[in-house]
N, C-alpha and C positions, 0 to 999 in steps of 0.2 A: 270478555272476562268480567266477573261482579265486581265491581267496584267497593263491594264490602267482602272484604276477603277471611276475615273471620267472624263468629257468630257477636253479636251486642255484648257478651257475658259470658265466659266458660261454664259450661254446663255440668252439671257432677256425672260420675262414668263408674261404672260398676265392674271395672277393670280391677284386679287386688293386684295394686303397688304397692311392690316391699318395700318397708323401709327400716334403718337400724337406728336404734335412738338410745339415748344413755341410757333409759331406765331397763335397757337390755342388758345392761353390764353393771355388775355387783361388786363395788369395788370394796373390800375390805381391809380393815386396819389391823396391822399386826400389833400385838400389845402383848409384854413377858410379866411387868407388875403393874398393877392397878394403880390409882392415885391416893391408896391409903396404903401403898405398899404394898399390899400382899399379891401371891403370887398366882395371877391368869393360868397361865398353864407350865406345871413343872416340868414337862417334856422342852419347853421353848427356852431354857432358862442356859446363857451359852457354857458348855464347857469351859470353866475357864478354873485355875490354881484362885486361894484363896486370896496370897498376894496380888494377885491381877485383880480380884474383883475392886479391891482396896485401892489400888495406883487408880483404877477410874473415877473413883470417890476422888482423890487428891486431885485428881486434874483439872475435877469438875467444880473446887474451890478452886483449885487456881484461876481458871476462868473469871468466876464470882469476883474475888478478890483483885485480880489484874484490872476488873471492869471498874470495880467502884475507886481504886487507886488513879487509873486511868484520866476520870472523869472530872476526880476532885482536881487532876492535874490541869487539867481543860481549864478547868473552873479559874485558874490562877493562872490564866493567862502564859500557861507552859509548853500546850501544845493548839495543834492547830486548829482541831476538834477530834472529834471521839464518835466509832459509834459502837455503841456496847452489843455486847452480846443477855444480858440480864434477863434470863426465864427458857434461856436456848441453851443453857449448857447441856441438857442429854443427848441435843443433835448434833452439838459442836464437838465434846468430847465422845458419845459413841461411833459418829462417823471416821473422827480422827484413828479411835483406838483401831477398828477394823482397816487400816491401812500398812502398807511397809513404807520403809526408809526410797525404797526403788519408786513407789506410784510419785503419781507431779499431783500438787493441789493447786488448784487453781481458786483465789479465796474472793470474796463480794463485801468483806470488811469487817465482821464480825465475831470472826472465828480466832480470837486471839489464842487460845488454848490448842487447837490445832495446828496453830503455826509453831509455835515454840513445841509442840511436842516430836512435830518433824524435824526440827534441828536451826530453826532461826533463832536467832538472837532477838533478848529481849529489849537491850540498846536498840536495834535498829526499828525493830516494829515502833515503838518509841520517835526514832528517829522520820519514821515513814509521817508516822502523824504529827511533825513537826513541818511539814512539807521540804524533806531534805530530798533529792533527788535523787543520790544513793543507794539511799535505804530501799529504793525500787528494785536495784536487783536482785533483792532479795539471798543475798551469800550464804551457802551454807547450808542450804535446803535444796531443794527440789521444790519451789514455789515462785508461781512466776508472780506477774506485778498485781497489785490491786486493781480490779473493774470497778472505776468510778461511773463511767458513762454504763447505766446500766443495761446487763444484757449482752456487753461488746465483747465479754471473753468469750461468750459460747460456742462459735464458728472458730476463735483462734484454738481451742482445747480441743476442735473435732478434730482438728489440722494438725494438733501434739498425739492427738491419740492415734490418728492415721500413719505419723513415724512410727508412733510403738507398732504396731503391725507392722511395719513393713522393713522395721529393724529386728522383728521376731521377738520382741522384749517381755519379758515376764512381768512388766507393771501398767497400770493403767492408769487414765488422766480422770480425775475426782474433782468433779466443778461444784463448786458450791454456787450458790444462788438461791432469791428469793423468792417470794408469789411473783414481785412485780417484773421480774425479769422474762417471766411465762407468759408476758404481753407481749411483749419487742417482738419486729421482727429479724431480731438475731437469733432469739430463741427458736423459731422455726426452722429458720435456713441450718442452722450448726446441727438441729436436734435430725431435721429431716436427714442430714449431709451425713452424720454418724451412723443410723439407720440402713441409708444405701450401702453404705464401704463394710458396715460391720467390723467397725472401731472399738480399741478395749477403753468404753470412756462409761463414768458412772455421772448420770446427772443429777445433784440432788438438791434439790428444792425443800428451803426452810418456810414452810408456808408460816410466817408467822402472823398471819390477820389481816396485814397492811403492809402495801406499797406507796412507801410515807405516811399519806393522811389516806389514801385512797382503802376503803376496805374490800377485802376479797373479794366480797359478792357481787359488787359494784363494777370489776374490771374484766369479769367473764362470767358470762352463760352456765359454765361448765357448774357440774357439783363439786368434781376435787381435781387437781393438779395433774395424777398418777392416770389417769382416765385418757388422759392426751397422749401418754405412749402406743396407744392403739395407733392412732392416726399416723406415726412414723413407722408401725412395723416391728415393733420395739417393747418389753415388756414393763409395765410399770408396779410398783409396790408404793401403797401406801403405809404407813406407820404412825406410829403415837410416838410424837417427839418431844414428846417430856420423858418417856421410858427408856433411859441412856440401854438397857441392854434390847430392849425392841429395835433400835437404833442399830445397835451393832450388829444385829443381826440382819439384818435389812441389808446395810452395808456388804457385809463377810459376802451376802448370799450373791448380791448383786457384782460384785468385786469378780467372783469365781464364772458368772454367767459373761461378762464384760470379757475376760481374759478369754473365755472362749468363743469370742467375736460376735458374744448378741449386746447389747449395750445397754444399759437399764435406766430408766428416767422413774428415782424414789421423790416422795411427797411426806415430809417428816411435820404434820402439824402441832405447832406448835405457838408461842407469847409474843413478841415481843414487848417486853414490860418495861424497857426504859424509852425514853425519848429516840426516834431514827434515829439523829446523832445530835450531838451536844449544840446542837444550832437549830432544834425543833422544839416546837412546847404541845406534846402531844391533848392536851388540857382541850384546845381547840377544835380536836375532831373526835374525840372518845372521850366515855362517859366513868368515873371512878369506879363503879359498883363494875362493870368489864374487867377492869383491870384485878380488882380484890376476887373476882371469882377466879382468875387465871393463877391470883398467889396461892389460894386453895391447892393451887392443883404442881406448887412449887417443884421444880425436875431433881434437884437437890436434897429437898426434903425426904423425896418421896422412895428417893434413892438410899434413903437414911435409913429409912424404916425397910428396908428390904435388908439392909446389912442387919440393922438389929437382928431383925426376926431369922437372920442367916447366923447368929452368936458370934458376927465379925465387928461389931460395931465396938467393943471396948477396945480393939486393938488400934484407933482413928482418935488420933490427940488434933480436932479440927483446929484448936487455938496456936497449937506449933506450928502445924499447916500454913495459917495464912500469916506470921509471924516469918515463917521462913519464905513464904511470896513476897511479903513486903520490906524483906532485905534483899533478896533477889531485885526485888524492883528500886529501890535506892541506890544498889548499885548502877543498874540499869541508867537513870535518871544521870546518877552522876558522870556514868560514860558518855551519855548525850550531850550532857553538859560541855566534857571535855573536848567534843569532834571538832573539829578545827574549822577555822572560819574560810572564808571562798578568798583568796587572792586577789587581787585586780588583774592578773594576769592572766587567770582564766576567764576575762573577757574576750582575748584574742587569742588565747591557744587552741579553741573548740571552732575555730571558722573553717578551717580548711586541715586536712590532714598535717599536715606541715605548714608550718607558718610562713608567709611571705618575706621577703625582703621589705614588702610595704608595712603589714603589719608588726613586724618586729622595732620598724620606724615609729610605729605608731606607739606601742608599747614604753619604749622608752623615753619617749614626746610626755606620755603622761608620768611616768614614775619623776621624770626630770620635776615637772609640774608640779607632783605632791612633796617633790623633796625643795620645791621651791616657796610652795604656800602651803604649808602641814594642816594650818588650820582648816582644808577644802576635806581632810580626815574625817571631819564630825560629821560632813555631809553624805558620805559616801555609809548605806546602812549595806553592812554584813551580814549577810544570810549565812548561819551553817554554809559547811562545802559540803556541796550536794549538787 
């Protein structure tokens, strides 16, 4: 045998290998109003009653206003941190509005508008970013816990959506997520896993630039987000996520294709214009003149001028609006305020199902203790009970 078993250098071969490559797929963005407002295509524009178009406006300040309330609260050292939602309300509030009471959200931190409009309280979301432990199980809703470790809900939501099938349920599981979550490989394994079963699960990606400091183009090859549902089998829709009703529709459509067990992975590009969360100083990795072209292109504003020009805009008192979020949030604040502090006793009642004979000893050992030397009180710091 040759001892040189293949040639110095692959040779070129005039064999025609196919090959498929992204510039073979057209990915297009759906868009209902432009960024001056007016309207792309009146065909696209959704069905909806005049009061519906108006409640989305309202929701889409309350966002706004929850966010900037939120942050100042940060700021004063009230909560834990914050991360806003600020230049994302048409993806926050149009994904939300195309939802029922019955689907589950499954949320990545930002969608505060979304949540309170499924049925959480605004005490607890409040209370969540106090790091109260509670506030996680989210009461009340149809919403499971915050994905801090990013990426880690998207295999658990393939695994809620795979119940709903196979309880027959008419709702589906709604993952919200970012660019930088479409790196992980949870993203894969959950997107691939939905794909095979043909789970009613919508996954939607708020591309909004950056994961953290990391920008889009930097963390993938790819040209868009929506592109990658190919690879699971799976249809993808990309959208203009400043366009709250492009948004809803995107949603509605995908919602309807989901229930019928194709699963749909949306790409809603869009800002984010505030700092990741209140513990970033975006200054560091992006340039101001970025940011003021993305205010150009404000999802709120732009939503404004489509009522205008819709003759709904006089019937929107915005100043009442966020006057009455920021009583809503007062009170809110004050319920946090009042949740009651952790016991020392719930040091030893969470060990074991029922408490021991030993730990019950133990229990007592200490309360003797505090009622012996009160002043060990000031040492002992109170978290919320959570």
């Amino acid at each position: 045998m040759n001892e040189q078993s293949r040639p110095e250098s692959p040779g070129s071969t005039d064999a025609d290998v196919a090959a498929v490559s992204e510039r073979d797929v057209d990915v297009a963005t759906h868009r209902v109003v432009d960024a001056d407002g007016s309207v792309v295509d009146p065909e696209a524009v959704p069905d909806l009653a005049d009061d519906r178009f108006l409640d989305l406006y309202r929701w889409m300040v309350l966002q706004r206003t929850f966010d900037e309330r939120a942050t100042k609260l940060q700021r004063r050292g009230l909560l834990g941190t914050y991360a806003s939602g600020q230049g994302q309300e048409a993806s926050i509030i149009g994904s939300a509005f195309a939802l029922t009471d019955d689907d589950w959200i499954f949320p990545y931190g930002r969608e505060a508008g979304a949540l309170l409009m499924h049925g959480l309280s605004m005490r607890d979301l409040l209370l969540y970013w106090r790091g109260v432990e509670d506030a996680s199980r989210m009461e009340g809703a149809n919403v499971f816990g915050f994905a801090i470790s990013i990426g880690s809900h998207i295999p658990v939501a393939t695994g809620k959506a795979w119940g709903q099938k196979l309880d027959g349920s008419d709702a589906v599981s709604f993952v919200n997520l970012g660019d930088g979550a479409t790196s992980t490989g949870a993203f894969h394994e959950g997107i691939n896993f939905a794909g095979v079963l043909g789970v009613p699960a919508v996954f939607f990606t708020q591309n909004n630039q950056y994961a953290i400091s990391m920008p889009f183009e930097e963390q993938t090859a790819a040209d868009t987000v929506a592109q990658k549902a190919i690879a699971y089998g799976m249809d993808g829709i990309r959208v203009d996520g400043n366009d709250v009703l492009a948004v809803y529709n995107a949603v509605a459509t995908a919602r309807e294709r989901a229930l019928a067990g194709e699963p749909v992975l949306i790409e809603a590009v869009t800002y984010r214009r505030a700092a990741h969360t209140t513990s970033d100083d975006p200054t560091r990795y992006r340039e101001d003149e970025e940011v003021e072209e993305w205010e150009r292109r404000d999802p709120v504003e732009r939503y404004r001028s489509f009522l205008a020009d819709r003759g709904l805009l006089e019937a929107v008192d915005e100043e009442a609006i966020r006057e009455e979020v920021s009583e809503l949030f007062d009170e809110a604040v004050a319920a946090a305020d009042a949740y009651p502090e952790r016991d020392v006793a719930e040091l030893f009642r969470y060990v074991h199902a029922e408490p021991t004979p030993e730990l019950e000893r133990q229990l007592e050992e200490f309360r003797d203790l505090l009622d012996r030397r009160p002043e060990m009180h000031d040492h002992i710091e109170h978290r919320p009970k959570g």
